[in-house]
Backbone as numpy.savetxt, mean C-alpha at the origin, in Angstrom:
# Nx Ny Nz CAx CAy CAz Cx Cy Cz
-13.15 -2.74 -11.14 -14.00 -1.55 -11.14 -13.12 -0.31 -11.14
-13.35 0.80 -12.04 -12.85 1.65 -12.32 -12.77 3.00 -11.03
-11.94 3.60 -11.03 -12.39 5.02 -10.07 -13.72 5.36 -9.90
-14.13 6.25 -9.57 -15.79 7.45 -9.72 -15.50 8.48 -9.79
-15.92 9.12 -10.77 -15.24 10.34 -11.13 -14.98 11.21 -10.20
-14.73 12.29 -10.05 -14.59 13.48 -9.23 -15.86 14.25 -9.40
-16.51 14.81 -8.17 -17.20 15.83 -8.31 -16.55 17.34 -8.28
-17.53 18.40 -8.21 -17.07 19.78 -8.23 -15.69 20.17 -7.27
-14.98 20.85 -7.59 -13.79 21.21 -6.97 -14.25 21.82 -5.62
-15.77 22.20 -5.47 -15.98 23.06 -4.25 -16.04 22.35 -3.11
-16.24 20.67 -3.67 -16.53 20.06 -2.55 -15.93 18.85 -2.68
-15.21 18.42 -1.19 -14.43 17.37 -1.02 -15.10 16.53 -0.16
-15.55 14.74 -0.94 -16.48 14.11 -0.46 -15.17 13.03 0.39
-16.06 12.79 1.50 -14.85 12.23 2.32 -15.48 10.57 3.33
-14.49 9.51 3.02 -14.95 8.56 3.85 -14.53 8.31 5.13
-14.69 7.76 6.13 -13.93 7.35 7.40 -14.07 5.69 7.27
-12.77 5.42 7.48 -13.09 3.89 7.93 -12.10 3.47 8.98
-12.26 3.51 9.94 -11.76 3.37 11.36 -12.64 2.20 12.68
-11.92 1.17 12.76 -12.92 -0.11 14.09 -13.43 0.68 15.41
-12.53 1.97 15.33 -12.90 2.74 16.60 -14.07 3.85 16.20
-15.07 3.10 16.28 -16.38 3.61 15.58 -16.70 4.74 16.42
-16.69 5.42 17.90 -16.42 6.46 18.47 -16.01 7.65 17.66
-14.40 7.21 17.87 -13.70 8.44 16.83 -14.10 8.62 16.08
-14.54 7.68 15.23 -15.22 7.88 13.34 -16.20 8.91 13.36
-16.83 8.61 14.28 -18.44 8.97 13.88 -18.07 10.51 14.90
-17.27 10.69 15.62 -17.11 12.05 15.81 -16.16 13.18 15.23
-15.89 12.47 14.50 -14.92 13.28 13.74 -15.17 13.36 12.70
-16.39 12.41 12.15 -17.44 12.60 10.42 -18.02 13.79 10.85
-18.55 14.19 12.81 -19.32 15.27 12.71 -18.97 16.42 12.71
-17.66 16.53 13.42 -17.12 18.15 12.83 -16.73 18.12 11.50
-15.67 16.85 10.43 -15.76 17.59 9.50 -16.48 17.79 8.39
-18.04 17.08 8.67 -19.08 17.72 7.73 -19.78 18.66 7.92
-19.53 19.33 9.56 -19.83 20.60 9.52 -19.35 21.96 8.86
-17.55 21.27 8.50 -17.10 22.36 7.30 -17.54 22.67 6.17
-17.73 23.92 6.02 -17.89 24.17 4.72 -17.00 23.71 3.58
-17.80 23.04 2.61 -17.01 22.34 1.16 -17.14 20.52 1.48
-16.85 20.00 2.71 -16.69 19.05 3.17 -17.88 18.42 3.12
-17.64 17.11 3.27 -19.37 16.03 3.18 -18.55 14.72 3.49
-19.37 14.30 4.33 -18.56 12.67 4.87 -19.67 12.06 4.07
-19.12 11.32 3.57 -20.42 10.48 2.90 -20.34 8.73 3.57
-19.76 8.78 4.45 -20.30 7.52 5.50 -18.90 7.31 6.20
-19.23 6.64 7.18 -18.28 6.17 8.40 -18.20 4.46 8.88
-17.51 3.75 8.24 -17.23 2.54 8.49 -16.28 1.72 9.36
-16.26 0.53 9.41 -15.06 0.03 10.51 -14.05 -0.37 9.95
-13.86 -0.72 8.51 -12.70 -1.55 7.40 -12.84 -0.93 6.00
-11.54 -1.58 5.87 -11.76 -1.29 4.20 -12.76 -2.31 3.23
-13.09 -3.26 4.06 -14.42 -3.67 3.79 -15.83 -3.31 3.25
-16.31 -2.48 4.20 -17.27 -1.98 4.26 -17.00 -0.51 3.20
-16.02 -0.30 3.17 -15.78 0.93 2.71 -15.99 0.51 1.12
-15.57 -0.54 0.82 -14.92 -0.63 -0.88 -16.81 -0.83 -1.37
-17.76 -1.29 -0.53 -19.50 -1.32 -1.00 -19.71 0.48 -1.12
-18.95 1.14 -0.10 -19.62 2.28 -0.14 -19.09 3.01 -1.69
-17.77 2.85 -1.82 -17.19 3.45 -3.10 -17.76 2.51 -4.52
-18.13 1.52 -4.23 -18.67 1.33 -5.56 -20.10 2.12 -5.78
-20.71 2.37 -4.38 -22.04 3.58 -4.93 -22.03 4.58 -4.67
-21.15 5.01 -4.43 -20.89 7.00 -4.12 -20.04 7.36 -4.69
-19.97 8.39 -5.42 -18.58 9.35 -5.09 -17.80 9.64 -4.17
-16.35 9.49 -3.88 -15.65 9.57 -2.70 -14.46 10.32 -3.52
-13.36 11.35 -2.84 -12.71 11.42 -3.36 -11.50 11.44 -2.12
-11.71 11.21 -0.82 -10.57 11.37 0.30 -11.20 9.98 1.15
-10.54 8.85 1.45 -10.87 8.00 2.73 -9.64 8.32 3.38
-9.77 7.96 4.72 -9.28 8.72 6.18 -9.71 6.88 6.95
-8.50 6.77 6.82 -8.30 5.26 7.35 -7.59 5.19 8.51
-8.07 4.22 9.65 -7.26 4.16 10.59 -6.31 3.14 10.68
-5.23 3.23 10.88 -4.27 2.06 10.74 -3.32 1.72 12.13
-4.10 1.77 13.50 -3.32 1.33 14.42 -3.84 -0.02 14.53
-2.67 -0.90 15.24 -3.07 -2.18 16.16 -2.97 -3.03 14.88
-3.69 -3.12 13.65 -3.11 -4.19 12.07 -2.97 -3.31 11.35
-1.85 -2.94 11.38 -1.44 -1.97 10.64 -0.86 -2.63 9.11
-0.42 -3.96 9.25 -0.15 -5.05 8.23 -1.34 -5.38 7.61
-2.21 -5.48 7.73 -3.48 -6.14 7.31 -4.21 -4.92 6.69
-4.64 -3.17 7.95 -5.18 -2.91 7.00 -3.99 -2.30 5.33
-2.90 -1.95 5.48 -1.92 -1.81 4.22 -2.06 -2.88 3.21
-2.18 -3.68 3.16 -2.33 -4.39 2.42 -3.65 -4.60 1.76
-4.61 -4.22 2.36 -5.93 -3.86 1.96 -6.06 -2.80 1.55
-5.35 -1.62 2.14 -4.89 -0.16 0.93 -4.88 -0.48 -0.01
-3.26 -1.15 -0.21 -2.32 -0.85 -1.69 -3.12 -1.58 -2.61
-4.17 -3.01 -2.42 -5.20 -3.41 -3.11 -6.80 -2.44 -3.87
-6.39 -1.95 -2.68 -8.02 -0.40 -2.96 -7.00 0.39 -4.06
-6.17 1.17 -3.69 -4.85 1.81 -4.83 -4.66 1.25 -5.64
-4.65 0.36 -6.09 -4.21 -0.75 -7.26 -5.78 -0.98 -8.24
-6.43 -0.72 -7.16 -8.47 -0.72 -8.40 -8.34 0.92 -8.55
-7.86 1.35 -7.74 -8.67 3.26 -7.82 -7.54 3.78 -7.97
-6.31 4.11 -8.50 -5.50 5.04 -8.34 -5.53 6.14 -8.41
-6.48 6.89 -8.57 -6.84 7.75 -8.35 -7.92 8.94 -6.95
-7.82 7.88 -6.15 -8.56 7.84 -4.61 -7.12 8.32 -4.00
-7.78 9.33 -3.24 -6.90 9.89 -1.72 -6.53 9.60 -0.67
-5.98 8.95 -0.32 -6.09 7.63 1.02 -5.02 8.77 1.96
-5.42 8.64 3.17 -4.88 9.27 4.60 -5.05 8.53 5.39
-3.59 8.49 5.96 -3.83 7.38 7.33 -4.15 8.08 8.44
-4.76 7.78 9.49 -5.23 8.08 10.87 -4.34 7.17 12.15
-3.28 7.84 12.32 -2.34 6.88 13.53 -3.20 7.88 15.03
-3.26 6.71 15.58 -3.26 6.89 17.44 -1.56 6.86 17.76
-0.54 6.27 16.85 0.83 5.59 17.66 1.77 6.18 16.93
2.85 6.15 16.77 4.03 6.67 16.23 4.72 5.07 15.51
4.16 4.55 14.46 5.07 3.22 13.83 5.86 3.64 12.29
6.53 4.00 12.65 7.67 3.91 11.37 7.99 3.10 10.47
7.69 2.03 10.77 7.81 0.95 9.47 6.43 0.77 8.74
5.61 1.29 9.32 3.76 1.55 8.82 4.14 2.73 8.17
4.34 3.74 8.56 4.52 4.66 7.81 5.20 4.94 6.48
6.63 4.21 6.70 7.42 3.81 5.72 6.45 3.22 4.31
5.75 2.24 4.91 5.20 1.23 3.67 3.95 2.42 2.91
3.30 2.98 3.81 1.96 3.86 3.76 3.06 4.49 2.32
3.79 5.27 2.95 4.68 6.35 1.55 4.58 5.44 0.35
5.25 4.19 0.71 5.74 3.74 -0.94 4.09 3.24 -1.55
3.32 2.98 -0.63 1.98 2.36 -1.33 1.58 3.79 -2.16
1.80 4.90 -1.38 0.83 6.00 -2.43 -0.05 6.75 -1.12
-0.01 6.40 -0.09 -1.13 7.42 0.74 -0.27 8.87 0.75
-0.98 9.96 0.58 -1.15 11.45 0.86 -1.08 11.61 2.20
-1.07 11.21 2.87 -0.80 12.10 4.35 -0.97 10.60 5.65
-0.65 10.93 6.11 -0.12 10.16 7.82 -0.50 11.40 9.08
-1.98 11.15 9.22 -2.19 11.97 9.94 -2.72 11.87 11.48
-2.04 12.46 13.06 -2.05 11.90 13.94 -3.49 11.90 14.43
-4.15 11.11 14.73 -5.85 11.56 14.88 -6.05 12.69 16.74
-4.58 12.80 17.31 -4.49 13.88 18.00 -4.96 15.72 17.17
-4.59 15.20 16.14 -4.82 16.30 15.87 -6.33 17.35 15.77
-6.21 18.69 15.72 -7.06 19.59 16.05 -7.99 19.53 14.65
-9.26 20.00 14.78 -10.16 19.87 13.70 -9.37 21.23 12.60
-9.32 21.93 13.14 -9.09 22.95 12.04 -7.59 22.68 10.91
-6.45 21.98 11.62 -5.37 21.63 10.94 -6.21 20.53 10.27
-6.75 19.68 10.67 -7.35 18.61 9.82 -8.12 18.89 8.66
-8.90 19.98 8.51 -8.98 20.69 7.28 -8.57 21.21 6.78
-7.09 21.75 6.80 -5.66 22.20 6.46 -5.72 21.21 5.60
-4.94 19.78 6.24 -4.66 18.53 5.84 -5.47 18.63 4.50
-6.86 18.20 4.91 -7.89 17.86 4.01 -7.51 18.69 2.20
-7.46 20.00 2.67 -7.56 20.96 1.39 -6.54 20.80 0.60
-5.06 20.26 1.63 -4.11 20.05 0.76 -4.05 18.81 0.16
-4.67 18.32 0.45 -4.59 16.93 -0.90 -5.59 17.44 -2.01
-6.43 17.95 -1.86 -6.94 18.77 -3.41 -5.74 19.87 -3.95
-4.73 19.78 -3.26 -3.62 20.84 -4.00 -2.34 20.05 -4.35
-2.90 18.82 -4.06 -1.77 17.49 -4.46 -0.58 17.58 -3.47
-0.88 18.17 -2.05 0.01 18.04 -1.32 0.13 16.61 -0.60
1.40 16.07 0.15 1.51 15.39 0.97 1.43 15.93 2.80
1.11 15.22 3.57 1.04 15.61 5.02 1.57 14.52 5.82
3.31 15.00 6.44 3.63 13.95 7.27 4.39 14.71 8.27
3.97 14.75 9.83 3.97 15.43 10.98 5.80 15.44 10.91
6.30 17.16 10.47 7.65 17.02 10.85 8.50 16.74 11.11
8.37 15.88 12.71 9.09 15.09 13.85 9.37 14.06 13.39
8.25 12.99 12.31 8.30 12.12 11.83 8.72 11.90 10.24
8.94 13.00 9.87 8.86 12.80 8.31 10.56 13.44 8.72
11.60 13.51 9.99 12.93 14.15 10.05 12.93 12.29 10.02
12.55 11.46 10.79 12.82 10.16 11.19 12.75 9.25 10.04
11.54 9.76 9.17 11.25 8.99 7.68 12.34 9.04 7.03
13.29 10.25 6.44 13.96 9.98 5.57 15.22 9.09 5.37
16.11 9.09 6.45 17.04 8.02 6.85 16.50 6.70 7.16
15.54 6.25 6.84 15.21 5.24 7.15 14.57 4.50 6.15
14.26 5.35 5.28 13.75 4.99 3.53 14.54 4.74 2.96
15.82 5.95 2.84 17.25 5.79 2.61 18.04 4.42 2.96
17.98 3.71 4.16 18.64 2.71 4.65 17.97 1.69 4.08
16.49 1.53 4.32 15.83 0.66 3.32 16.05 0.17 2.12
16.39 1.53 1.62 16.60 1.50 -0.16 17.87 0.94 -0.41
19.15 1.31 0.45 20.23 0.46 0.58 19.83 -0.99 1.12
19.26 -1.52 1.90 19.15 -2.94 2.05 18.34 -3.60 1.22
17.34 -3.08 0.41 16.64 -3.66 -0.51 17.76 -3.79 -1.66
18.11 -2.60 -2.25 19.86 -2.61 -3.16 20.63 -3.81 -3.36
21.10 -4.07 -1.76 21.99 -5.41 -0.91 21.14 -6.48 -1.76
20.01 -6.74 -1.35 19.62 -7.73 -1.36 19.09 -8.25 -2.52
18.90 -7.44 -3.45 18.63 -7.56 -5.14 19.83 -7.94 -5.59
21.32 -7.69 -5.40 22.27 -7.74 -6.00 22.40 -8.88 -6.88
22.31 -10.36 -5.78 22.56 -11.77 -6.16 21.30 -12.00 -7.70
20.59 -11.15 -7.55 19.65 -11.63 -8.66 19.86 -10.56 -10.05
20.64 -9.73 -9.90 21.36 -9.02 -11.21 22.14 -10.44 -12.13
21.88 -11.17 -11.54 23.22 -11.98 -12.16 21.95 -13.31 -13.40
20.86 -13.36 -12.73 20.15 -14.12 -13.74 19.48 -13.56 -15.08
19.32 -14.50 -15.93 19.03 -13.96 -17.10 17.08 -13.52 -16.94
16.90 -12.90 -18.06 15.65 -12.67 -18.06 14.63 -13.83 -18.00
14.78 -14.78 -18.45 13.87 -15.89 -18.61 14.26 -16.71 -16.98
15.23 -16.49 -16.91 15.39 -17.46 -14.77 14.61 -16.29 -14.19
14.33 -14.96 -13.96 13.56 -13.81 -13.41 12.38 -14.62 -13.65
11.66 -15.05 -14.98 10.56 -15.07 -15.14 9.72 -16.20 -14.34
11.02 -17.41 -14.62 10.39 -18.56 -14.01 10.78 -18.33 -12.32
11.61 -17.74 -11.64 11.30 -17.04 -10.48 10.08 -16.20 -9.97
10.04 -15.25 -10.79 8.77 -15.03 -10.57 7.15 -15.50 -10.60
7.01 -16.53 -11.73 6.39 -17.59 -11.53 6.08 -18.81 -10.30
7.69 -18.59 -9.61 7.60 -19.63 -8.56 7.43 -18.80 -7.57
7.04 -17.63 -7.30 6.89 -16.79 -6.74 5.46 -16.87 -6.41
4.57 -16.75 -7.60 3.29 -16.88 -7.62 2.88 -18.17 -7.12
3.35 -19.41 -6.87 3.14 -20.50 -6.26 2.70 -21.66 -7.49
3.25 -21.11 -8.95 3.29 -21.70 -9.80 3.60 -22.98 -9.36
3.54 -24.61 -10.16 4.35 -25.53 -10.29 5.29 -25.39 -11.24
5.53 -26.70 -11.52 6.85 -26.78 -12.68 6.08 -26.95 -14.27
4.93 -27.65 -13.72 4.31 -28.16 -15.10 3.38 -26.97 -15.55
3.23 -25.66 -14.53 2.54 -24.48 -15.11 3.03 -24.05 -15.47
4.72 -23.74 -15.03 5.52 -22.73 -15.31 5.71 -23.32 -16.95
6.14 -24.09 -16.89 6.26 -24.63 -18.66 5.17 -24.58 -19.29
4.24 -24.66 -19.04 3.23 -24.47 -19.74 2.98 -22.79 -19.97
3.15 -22.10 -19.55 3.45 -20.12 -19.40 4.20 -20.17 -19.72
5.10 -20.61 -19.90 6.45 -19.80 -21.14 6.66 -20.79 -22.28
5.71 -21.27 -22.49 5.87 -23.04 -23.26 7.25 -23.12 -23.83
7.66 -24.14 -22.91 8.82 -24.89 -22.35 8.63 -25.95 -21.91
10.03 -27.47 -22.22 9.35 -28.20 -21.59 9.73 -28.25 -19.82
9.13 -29.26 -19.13 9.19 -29.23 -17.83 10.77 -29.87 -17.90
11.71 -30.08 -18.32 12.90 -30.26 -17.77 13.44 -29.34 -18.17
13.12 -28.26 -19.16 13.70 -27.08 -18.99 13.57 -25.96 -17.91
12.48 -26.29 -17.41 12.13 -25.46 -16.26 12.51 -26.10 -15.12
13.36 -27.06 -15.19 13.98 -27.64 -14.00 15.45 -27.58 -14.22
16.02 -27.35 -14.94 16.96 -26.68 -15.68 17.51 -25.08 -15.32
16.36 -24.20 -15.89 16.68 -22.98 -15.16 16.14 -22.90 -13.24
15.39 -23.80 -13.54 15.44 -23.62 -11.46 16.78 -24.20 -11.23
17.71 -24.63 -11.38 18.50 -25.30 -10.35 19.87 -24.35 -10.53
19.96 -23.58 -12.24 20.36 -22.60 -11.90 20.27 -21.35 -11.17
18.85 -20.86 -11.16 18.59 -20.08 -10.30 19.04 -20.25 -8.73
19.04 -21.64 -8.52 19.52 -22.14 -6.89 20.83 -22.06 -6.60
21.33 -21.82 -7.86 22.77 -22.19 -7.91 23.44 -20.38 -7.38
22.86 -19.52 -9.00 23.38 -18.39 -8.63 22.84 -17.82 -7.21
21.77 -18.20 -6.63 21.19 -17.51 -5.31 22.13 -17.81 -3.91
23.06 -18.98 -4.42 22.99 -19.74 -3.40 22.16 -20.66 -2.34
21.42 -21.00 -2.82 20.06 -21.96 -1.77 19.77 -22.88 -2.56
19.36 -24.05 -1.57 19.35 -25.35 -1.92 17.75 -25.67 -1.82
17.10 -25.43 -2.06 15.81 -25.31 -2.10 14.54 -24.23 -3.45
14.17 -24.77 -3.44 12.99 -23.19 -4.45 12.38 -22.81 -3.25
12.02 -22.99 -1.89 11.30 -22.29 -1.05 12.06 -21.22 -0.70
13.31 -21.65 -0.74 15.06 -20.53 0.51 14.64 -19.31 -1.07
14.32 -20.14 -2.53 14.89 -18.93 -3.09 13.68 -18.12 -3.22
12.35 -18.94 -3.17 11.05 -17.64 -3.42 10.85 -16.83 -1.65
11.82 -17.16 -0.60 11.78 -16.35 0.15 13.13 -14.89 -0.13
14.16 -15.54 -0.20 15.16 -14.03 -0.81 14.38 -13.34 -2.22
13.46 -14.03 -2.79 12.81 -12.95 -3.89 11.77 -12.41 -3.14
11.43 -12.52 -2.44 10.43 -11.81 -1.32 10.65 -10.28 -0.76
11.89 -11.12 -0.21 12.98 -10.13 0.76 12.72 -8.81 -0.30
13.64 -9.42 -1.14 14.52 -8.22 -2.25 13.39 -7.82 -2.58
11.83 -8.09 -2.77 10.86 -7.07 -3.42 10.59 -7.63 -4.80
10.88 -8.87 -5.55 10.96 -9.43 -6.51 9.31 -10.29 -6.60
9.19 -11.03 -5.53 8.52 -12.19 -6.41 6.46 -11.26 -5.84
């Protein structure tokens, strides 16, 4: 299913989806008391949320991501991956840096502390209609060395796989997907001892004696 279009620039239609149904539903009520603003519903998941966006217009959800912060991200970057064009803001109660970290590379617009005051929160709000990002100072001094270090250990850890050819990538990545041997040949039609062939090279250049050791270092590195 495709995006929903955008409505008028005057007005920014906005979802909540937060388990702490309290906060939600009090914080849908100040900011649909702003002018321009309209909550167009308040849910507990990205569940409930993805029924509401297939029948409304939405153009900002305001997600809470403490306590599964793994679970709901991954249910993001899936909503981002149908809508790329949707505004996603996280709502932290906590200070997690490696949530935050992932939030950036998925695509969310702002990391916003739900301490915060109603009126900066419509700050927030306006600047993602100005294509801004919002990440609390203190934390966005802590973000950058740490994206940085990331990006060097992800680097590290890709290295060993510069060394395979394009077609061992493929059937890696295939075994990645939890392919067999007799699918993988059958997707690149090949026979199955050729695809046992380039797996054992692939084991070879990885170093690991297994296809599980190696679809976990393609994991690692961001590959499979």
């Amino acid at each position: 299913m495709g995006p929903v279009s955008a409505g008028p620039a005057t007005t920014l239609r906005l979802l909540l989806a937060d388990p702490q149904r309290s906060f939600a539903e009090a914080l849908a009520l100040r900011l649909d008391a702003e002018a321009g603003l309209e909550v167009v519903g308040t849910v507990a998941d990205l569940g409930e949320a993805s029924r509401i966006l297939g029948r409304r217009p939405v153009d900002v959800v305001l997600l809470g991501v403490d306590g599964t912060s793994e679970h709901v991200l991954d249910a993001a970057d899936a909503l981002l991956a149908e809508r790329p064009h949707l505004t996603l803001l996280a709502l932290a109660e906590h200070d997690d840096l490696p949530a935050l970290a992932r939030a950036v590379r998925i695509g969310f617009r702002g990391w916003v502390p739900k301490q915060l005051d109603v009126a900066s929160f419509v700050e927030v709000l306006w600047g993602t209609r100005r294509g801004e990002t919002y990440i609390p100072p203190a934390q966005l001094t802590r973000l950058l060395p740490y994206l940085l270090e990331d990006l060097e250990e992800r680097r590290a850890a890709e290295l060993p796989f510069t060394t395979l050819t394009p077609r061992e990538r493929e059937v890696l990545q295939a075994m990645c997907r939890g392919a067999t041997r007799e699918q993988i040949a059958a997707e690149l039609r090949v026979s199955r001892n050729t695809v046992r062939t380039h797996t054992q090279s692939i084991l070879g250049k990885l170093g690991v004696h297994s296809s599980l050791a190696a679809v976990a270092l393609a994991r690692d590195a961001g590959i499979g």
